[in-house]
C-alpha positions in Angstrom: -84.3 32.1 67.3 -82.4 29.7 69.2 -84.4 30.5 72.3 -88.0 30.3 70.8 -86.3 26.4 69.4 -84.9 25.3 72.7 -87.8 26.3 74.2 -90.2 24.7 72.0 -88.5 21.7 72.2 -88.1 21.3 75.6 -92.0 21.8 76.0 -92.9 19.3 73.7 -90.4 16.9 75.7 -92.0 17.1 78.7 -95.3 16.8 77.1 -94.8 13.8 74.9 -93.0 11.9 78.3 -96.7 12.9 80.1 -94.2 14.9 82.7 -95.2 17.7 84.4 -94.6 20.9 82.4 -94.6 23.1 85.2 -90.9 24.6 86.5 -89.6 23.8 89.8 -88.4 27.7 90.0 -88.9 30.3 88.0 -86.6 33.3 88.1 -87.9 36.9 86.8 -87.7 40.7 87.3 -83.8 40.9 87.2 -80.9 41.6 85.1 -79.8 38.4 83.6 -76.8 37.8 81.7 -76.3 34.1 80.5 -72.6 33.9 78.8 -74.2 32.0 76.1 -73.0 34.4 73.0 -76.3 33.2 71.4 -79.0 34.3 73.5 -76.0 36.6 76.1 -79.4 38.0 78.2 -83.1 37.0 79.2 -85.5 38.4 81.4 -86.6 35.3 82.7 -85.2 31.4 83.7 -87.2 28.5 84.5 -86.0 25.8 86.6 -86.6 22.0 87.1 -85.1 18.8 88.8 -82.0 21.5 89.3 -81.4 21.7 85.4 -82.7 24.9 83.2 -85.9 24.6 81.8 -85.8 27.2 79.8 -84.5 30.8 79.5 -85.8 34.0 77.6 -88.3 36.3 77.6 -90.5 36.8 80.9 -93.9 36.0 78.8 -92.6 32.5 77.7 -91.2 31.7 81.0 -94.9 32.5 83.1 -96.7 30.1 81.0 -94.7 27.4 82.9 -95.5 28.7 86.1 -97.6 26.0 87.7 -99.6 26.0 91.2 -96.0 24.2 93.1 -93.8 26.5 90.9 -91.6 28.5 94.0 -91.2 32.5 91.9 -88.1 33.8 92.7 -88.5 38.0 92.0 -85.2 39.2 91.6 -86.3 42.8 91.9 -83.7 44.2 89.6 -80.9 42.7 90.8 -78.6 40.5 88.4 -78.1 37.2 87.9 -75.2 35.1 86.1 -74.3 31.8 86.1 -72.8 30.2 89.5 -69.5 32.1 89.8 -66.6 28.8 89.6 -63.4 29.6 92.0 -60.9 28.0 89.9 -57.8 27.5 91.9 -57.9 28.0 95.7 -57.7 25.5 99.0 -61.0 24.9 100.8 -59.9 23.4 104.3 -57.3 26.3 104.2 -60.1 28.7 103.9 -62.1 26.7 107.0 -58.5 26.9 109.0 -58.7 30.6 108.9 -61.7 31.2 110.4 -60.4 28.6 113.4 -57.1 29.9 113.8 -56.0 33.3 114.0 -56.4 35.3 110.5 -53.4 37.1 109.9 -54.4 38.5 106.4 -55.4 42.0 107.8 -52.6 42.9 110.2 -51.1 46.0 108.7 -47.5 45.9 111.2 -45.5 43.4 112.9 -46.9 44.8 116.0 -50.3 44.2 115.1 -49.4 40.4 114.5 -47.5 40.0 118.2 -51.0 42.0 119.7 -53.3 38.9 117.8 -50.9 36.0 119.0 -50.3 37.5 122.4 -53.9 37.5 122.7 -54.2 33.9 121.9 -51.4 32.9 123.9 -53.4 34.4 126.9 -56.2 32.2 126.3 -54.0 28.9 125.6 -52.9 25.8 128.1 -49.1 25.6 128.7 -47.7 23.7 125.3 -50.5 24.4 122.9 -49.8 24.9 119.6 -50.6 28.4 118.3 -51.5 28.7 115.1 -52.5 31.2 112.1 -51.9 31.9 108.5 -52.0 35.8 106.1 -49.4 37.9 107.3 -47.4 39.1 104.1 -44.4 41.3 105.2 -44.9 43.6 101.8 -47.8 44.8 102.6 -47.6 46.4 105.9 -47.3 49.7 106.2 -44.5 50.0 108.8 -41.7 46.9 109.4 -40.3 46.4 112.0 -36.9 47.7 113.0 -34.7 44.7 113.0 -35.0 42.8 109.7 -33.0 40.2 107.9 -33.5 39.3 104.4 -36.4 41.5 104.7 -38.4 39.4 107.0 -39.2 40.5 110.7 -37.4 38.5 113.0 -38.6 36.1 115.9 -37.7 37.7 119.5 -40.7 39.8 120.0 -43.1 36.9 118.9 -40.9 34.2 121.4 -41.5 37.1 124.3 -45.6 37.0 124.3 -45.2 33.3 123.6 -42.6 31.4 126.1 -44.5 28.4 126.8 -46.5 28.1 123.6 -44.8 26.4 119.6 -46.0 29.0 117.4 -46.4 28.5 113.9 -47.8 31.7 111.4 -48.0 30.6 107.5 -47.2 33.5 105.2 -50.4 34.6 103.2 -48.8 32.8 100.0 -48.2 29.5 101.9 -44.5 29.6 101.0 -43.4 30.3 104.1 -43.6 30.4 107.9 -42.8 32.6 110.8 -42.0 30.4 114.2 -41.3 31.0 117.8 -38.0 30.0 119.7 -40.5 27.5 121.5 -41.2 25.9 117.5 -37.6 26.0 117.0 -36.3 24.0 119.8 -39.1 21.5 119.3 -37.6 20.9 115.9 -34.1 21.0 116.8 -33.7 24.1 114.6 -30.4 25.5 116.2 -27.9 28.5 115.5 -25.0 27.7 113.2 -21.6 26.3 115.0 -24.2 24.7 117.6 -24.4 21.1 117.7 -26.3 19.1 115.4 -27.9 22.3 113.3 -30.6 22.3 111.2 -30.1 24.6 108.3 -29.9 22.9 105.0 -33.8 21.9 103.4 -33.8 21.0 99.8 -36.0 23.4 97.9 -36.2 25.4 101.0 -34.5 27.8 103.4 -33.9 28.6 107.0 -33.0 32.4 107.3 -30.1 33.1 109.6 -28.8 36.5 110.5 -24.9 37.4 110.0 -24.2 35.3 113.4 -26.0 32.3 112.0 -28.5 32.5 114.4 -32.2 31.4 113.0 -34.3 34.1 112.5 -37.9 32.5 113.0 -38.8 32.8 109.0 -38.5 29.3 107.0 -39.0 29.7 103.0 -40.5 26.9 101.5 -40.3 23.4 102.1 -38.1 24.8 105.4 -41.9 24.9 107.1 -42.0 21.0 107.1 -39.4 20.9 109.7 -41.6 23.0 112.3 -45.2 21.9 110.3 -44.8 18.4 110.6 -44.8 18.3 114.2 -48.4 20.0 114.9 -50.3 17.5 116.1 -53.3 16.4 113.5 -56.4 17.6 114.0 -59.6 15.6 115.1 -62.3 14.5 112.9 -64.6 17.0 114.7 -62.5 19.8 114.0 -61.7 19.0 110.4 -65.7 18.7 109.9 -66.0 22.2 111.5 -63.3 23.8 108.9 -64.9 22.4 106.2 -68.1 22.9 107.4 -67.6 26.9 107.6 -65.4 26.9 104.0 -68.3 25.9 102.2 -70.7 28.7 104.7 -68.0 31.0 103.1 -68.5 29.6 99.3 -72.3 30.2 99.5 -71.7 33.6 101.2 -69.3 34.9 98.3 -71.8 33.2 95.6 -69.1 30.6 94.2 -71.1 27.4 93.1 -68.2 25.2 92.0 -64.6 25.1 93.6 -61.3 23.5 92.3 -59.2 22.2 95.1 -56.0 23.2 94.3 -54.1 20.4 96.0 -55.4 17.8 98.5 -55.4 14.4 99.8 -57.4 11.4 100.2 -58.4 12.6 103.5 -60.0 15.7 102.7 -61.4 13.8 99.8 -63.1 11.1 102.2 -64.6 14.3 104.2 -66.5 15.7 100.9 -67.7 12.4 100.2 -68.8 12.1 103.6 -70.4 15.7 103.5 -72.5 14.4 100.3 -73.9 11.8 101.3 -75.1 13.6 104.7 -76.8 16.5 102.0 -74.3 18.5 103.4 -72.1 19.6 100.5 -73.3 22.9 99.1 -71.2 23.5 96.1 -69.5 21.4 93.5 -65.7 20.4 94.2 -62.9 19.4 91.6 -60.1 17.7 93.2 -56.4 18.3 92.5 -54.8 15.4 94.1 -51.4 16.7 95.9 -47.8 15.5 94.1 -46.7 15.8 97.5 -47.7 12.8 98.7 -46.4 10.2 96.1 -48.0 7.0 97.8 -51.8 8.8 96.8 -50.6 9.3 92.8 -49.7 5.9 92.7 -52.9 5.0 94.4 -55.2 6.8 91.7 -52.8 5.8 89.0 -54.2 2.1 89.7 -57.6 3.3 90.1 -58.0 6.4 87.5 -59.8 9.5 87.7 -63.3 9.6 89.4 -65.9 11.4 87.2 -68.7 11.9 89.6 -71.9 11.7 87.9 -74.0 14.0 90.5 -70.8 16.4 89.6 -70.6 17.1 93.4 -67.2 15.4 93.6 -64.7 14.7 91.1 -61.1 13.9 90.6 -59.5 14.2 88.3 -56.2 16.3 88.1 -52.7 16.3 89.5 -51.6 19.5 91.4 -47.6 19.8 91.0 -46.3 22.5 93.5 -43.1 23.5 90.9 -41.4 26.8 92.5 -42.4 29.6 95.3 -43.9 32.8 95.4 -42.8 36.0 94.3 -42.8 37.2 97.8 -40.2 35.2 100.0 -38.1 35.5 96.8 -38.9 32.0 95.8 -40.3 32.8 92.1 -37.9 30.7 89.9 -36.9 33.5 87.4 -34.8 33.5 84.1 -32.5 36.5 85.4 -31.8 37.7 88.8 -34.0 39.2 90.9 -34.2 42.9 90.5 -33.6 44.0 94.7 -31.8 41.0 95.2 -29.1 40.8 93.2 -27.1 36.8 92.4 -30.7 35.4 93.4 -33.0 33.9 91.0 -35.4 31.6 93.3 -35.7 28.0 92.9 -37.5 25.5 92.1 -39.6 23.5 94.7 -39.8 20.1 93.3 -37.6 18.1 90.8 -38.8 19.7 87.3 -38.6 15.9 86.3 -41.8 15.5 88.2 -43.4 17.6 85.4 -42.6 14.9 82.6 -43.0 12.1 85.2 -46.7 13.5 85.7 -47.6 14.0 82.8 -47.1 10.9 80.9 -48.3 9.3 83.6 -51.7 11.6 83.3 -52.2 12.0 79.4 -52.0 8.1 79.8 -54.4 7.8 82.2 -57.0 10.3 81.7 -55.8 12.9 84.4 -55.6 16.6 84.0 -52.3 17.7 84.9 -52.2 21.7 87.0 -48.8 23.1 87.5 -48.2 26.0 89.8 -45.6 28.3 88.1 -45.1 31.8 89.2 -41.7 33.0 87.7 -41.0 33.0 84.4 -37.9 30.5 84.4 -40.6 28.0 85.9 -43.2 28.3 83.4 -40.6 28.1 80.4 -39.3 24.7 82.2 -43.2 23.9 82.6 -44.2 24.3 79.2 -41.2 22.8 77.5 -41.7 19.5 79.5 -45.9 19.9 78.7 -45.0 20.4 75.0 -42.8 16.9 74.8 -45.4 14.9 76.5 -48.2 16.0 73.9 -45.6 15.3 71.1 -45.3 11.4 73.0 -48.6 10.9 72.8 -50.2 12.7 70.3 -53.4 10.8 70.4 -54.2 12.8 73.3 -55.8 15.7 72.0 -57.8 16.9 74.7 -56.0 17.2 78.2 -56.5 20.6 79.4 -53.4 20.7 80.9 -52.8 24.3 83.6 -51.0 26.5 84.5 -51.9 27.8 88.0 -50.9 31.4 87.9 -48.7 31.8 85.0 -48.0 35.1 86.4 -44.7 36.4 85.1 -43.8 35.3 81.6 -40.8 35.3 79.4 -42.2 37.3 76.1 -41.4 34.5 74.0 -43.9 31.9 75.8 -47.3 33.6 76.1 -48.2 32.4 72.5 -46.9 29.0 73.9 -50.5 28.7 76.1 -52.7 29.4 73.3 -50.5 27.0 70.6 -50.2 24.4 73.2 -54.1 24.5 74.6 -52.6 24.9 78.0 -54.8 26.8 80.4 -53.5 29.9 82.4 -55.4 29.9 86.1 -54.6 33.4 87.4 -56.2 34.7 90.4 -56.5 38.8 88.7 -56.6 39.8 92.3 -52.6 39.1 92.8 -52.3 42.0 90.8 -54.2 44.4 93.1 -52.3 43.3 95.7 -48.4 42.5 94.5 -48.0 45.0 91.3 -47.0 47.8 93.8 -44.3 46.3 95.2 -43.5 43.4 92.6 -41.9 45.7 90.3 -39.2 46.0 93.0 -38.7 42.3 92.7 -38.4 42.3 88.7 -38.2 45.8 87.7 -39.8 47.4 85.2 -39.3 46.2 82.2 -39.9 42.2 83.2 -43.5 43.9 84.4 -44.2 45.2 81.1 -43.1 42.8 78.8 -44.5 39.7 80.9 -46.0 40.1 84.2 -50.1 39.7 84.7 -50.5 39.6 80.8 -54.6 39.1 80.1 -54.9 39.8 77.0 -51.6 39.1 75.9 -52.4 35.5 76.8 -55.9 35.9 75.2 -54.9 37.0 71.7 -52.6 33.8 72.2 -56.0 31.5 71.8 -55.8 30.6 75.5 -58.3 30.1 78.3 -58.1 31.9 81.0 -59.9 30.5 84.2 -60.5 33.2 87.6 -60.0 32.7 91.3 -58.1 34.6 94.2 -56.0 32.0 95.2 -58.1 32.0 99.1 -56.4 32.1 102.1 -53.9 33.7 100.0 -56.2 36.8 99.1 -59.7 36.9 100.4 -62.4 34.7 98.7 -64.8 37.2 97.7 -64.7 37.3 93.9 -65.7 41.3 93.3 -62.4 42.3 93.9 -60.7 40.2 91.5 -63.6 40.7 89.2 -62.8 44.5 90.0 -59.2 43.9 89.3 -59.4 42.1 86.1 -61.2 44.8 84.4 -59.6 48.2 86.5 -56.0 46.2 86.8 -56.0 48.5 90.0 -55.5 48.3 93.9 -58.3 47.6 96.2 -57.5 51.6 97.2 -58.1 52.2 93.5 -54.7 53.8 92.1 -53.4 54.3 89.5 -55.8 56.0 88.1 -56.0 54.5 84.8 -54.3 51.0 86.3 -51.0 48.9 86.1 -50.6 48.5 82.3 -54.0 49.2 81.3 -53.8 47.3 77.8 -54.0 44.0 79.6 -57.3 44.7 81.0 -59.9 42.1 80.5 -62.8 43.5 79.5 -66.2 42.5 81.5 -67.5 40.4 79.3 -64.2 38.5 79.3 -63.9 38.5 83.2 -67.3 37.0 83.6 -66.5 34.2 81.1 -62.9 33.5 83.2 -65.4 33.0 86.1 -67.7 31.0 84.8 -67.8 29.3 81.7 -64.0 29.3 81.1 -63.7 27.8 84.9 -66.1 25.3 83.5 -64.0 24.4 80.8 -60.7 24.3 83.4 -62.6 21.4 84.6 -64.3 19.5 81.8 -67.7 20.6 82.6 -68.5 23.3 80.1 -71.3 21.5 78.7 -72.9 20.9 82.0 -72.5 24.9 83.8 -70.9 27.6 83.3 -73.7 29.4 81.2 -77.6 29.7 81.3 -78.6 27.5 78.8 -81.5 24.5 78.3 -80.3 21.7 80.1 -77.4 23.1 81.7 -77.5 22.7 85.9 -79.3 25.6 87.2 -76.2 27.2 89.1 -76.8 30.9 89.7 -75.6 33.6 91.5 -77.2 37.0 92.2 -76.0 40.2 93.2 -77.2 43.5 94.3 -75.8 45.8 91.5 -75.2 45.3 87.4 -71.8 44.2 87.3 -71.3 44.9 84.0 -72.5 47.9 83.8 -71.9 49.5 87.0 -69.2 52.5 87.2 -66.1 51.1 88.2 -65.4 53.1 91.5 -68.8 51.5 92.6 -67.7 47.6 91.1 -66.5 46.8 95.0 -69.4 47.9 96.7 -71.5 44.8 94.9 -72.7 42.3 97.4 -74.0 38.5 97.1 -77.7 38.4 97.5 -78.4 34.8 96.1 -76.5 31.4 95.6 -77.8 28.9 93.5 -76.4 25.1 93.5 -78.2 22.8 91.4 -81.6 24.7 91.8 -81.5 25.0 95.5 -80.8 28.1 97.2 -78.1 27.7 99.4 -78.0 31.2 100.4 -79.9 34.1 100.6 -78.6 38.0 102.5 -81.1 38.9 104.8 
């Protein structure tokens, strides 16, 4: 009924405005699913100036098939709005395919062969550097640990005359050479002048005090800082292959999560060259104070192409469950007296956001452990009560991955959004019940539909460098809550499962929504932009040992095909 209305409509539009009738596209012969609860599947879609025309069934959609129309025959394979990655960092993704990827190495070992190699092929000085090793999931560590991190003097012997700096897969900390460490005058303990104490960070020492190449947290500055700064033609390059990786994996829309005016000036730049091939929503970084105070005087910038927009405030509020750095409630369970920390004043939070409920912006705080999001939420819930006249702000969580019991009903009362990336799960549940133990996991850890009942959105992503782009596997994750390797059978705590329907919606529609854009994508509906993606198998019906098999074979953006498998 709505359909055949919409449709009708839209026809008589076009006719009474003397514009041609005839679609752009037309889209037929597939699977379609349309997250639009009214109308949730069609057989066909009809496309013009980038916006649906109309969607239902196949018979309507020919009659607007005109002599310029372009057909597009799915041939069976399925189709669902543009998938939205909702929190993940863009250049970061580019960077990894110029540097050396570390996200695969499965030992120590493995990671000294990779560097070794690209010392070989590196001038005397160079900087060497790479990002994705994660210490918890190799299969074999090495023999001399501290803090359960490798240590540095097998990656100082491949590397003598080359700084070497390795970012841990979750970006909270680093792994340096004794080259790095001199360069930053990062000494043992009793030496002169020794660098050791970082606020919100770490530098790891073994029982002597000497450094052990791993820096936790804001500890990386002291080494990071002094890589020289890329050139313009390299920066271009990185973003130019993040966005080859976007079309690839089907995402149509991307939230930044965390960035500054720079990388903002290169998508602007990208645009205007034609060259920007999904849609980007900017979290501006709290770590650089001098750009909030810049687009506090300026305000948020709505982009009416909806290419580029700014419009949120990324606060960076504790570390990763990994290095430890999860700012937790109670002590962590292997490492007892230590609770994590935060990584910024938890004043910033209020700071923020009165400053963005006054000014329009969205605020998006990363919160892993549960002390954080409590101290998150308490500070969210006192700036809504201070201005109460703000009753839309959308205000995130990114993560919200291990909860105190008593605060998931806090997202859905509050309106706060939970950003999780599902595919965390498949990777840290088998060795983050170590970290909290059992019971923390049960009661609070990766909690779907806990936080669903609650009344809150849920928006999806992988969190990419972290984890891998691609968003089948934490599509496959949110509905299985298993490991890529697909145990347990059953899953971790299989009555937080999302169902599919739900897990489509958190990667489209409900990423919409994260964003302010709901009515504009997110769903196949009249008038909505024509953002699609197409894949080779029925995602929501396929068996779930065969859900990571499913490859992209179509990306949409804005009617245009920006990609298309061979």
């Amino acid at each position: 009924m709505k359909y055949t209305f919409l449709f009708g409509l839209m026809a008589w539009l076009l006719l009474a405005c003397g514009a041609d009738k005839h679609a752009d596209q037309v889209y037929l012969n597939g699977i379609i699913y349309t997250v639009d609860e009214a109308n949730p599947q069609v057989e066909a879609v009809a496309v013009k100036d980038g916006l649906i025309l109309a969607a239902g069934n196949k018979a309507d959609i020919e009659k607007l098939i005109g002599s310029k129309t372009e057909v597009i025959d799915l041939q069976g394979k399925t189709m669902t709005p543009g998938f939205i990655e909702s929190h993940a960092h863009l250049m970061g993704i580019g960077y990894n395919k110029l540097d050396i990827d570390l996200m695969y190495v499965q030992t120590y070992d493995e990671l000294i062969e990779k560097v070794a190699e690209a010392a070989a092929n590196a001038a005397p000085g160079e900087w060497i550097t790479g990002r994705g090793w994660h210490q918890d999931k190799w299969i074999k560590m090495p023999d001399n640990t501290v803090k359960g991190f490798q240590t540095h003097e097998q990656l100082s012997a491949v590397t003598p005359d080359n700084p070497v700096y390795l970012a841990h897969a979750s970006g909270h900390a680093s792994f340096v050479n004794q080259k790095a460490m001199e360069i930053a005058g990062i000494t043992p303990l009793g030496s002169e002048n020794p660098r050791q104490e970082v606020e919100g960070g770490e530098v790891l020492r073994d029982e002597l005090g000497n450094p052990t190449g791993v820096l936790v947290e804001r500890a990386s500055g002291l080494v990071s800082k002094l890589i020289p700064e890329d050139t313009p033609e390299r920066r271009e390059k990185a973003l130019e292959l993040a966005l080859q990786e976007l079309a690839e994996k089907g995402i149509t829309s991307f939230h930044d999560a965390g960035s500054g005016q720079d990388f903002i000036d290169l998508l602007e730049q990208f645009k205007a060259e034609g060259r920007l091939t999904s849609r980007i929503y900017v979290m501006l970084s709290s770590r650089q104070p001098d750009l909030l105070q810049d687009w506090y005087k300026k305000g948020p910038h709505i982009d009416p192409d909806h290419m580029v927009t700014v419009r949120s405030i990324k606060l960076n509020m504790d570390g990763a469950l990994g290095p430890w750095g999860a700012w937790l409630l109670e002590d962590y369970e292997d490492k007892p007296g230590h609770r994590g920390h935060e990584t910024m004043p938890i004043s910033l939070v209020t700071e923020v956001s009165e400053k963005g409920l006054e000014l329009g912006f969205q605020v998006c705080s990363h919160a892993i452990g549960d002390r954080t999001n409590r101290e998150v939420l308490d500070r969210y819930e006192a700036a809504f009560a201070k201005f109460p006249e703000v009753t839309d702000h959308r205000f995130r969580v990114e993560h919200a991955q291990h909860l105190h019991p008593d605060d998931i009903s806090r997202f859905g009362e509050l309106g706060v959004i939970a950003a999780i990336q599902a595919i965390h799960l498949s990777s840290d549940r088998p060795w983050a019940i170590g970290r909290l133990g059992a019971k923390r996991i049960k009661d609070g850890a990766y909690v779907w539909q806990k936080l669903l009942q609650s009344g809150a959105i849920i928006s999806n992503g992988t969190d990419a460098p972290v984890e891998p782009l691609d968003p089948i596997p934490s599509f496959f994750a949110s509905v299985t809550r298993k490991t890529l390797k697909m145990t347990p059978e059953g899953g971790f705590e299989p009555d937080q499962k999302m169902t599919r329907e739900q897990a489509l919606k958190s990667y489209t529609l409900d990423g919409a929504y994260a964003e302010f854009e709901e009515d504009f994508k997110g769903s196949i509906e009249v008038g909505k932009a024509a953002d699609f993606t197409v894949f080779d198998q029925d995602i929501m019906r396929v068996p779930d040992n065969q859900l990571l098999n499913t490859k992209v074979t179509m990306t949409v953006v804005g009617g245009k095909i920006v990609y298309k498998a061979d």
